[in-house]
N, C-alpha and C positions, 0 to 999 in steps of 0.2 A: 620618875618621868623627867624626860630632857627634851626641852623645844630650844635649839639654837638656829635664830634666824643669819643671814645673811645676804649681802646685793646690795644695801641702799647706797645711797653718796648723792652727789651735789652734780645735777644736770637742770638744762635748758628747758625754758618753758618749749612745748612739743617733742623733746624730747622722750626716751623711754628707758626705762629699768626693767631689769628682774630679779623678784625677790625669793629665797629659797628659806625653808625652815625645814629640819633635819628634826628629825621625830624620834626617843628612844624610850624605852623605858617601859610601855605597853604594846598591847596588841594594834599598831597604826592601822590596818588594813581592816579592822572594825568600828574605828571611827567617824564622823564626822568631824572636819579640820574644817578652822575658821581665819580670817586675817582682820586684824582690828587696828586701827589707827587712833594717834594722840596727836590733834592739831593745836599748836599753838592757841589759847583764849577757849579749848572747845572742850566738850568732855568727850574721853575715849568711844568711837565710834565704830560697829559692826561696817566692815568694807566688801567682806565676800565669804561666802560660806559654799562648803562641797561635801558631801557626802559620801562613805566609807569607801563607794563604787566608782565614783566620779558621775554617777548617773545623775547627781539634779546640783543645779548651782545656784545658788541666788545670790545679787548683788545689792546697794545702796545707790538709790537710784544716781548720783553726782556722778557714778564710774561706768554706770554700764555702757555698751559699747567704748568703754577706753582700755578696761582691765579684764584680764581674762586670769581665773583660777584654775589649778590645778593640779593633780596629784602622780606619784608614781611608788605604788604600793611596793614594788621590788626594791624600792630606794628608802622609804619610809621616810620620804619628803613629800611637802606640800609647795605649789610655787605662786605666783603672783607677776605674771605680765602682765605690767602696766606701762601703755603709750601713751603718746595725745597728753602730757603730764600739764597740769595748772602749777603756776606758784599755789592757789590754795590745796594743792596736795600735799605741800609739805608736813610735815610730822613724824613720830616716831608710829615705825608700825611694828606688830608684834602678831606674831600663829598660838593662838588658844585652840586646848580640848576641853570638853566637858569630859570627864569622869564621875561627877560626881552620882551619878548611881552605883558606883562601883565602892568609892572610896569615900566620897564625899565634897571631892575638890573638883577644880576647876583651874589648867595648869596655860602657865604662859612661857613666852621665850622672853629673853633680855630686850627686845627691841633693835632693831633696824633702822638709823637714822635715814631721811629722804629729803634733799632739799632742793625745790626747783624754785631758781633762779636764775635773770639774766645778768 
């Protein structure tokens, strides 16, 4: 299993990114894909989650109407537009799967720096 993310960098508070994570290694399109963020002083925190189909999303509440998730199973990528960016958005974010009914794991990508500042 390989989650390699990509997209972050260093923008403007209101600014906007998009963040992409390239999925290999299992079945993507039976999944549910997640994005989880590491803020500075925080512990690592659930940001958006989408489901195998794209059919149900749910967010934390700090992002909703800012970030929108989602997926493109022909591509076996999950993405992450996020607008309207806070400095407290900065962090490392990173796309988890659960497997672990399968395997036993629970697999992440290297992380995606994000830094918004003026």
């Amino acid at each position: 299993v390989q989650l390699v993310e990509s997209g972050g960098g260093l923008v403007q508070p209101g600014g906007s990114l998009r963040l992409s994570c390239a999925a290999s290694g299992f079945i993507f399109e039976m999944e549910t894909m997640t994005w989880y963020r590491q803020t500075p002083g925080k512990e690592r925190e659930l940001v958006a989650t989408i489901t195998n189909t794209g059919g149900s999303k749910n967010y934390v509440d700090s992002v909703k109407g800012r970030f929108t998730i989602s997926r493109d199973n022909a591509k076996n990528t999950v993405y992450l537009q996020m607008n309207s960016l806070k400095p407290e958005d900065t962090g490392v974010y990173s796309c988890n799967v659960d497997l672990s009914d399968y395997d036993g794991y629970a697999y992440w990508g290297q992380g995606t720096q994000v830094i918004v500042s003026s």
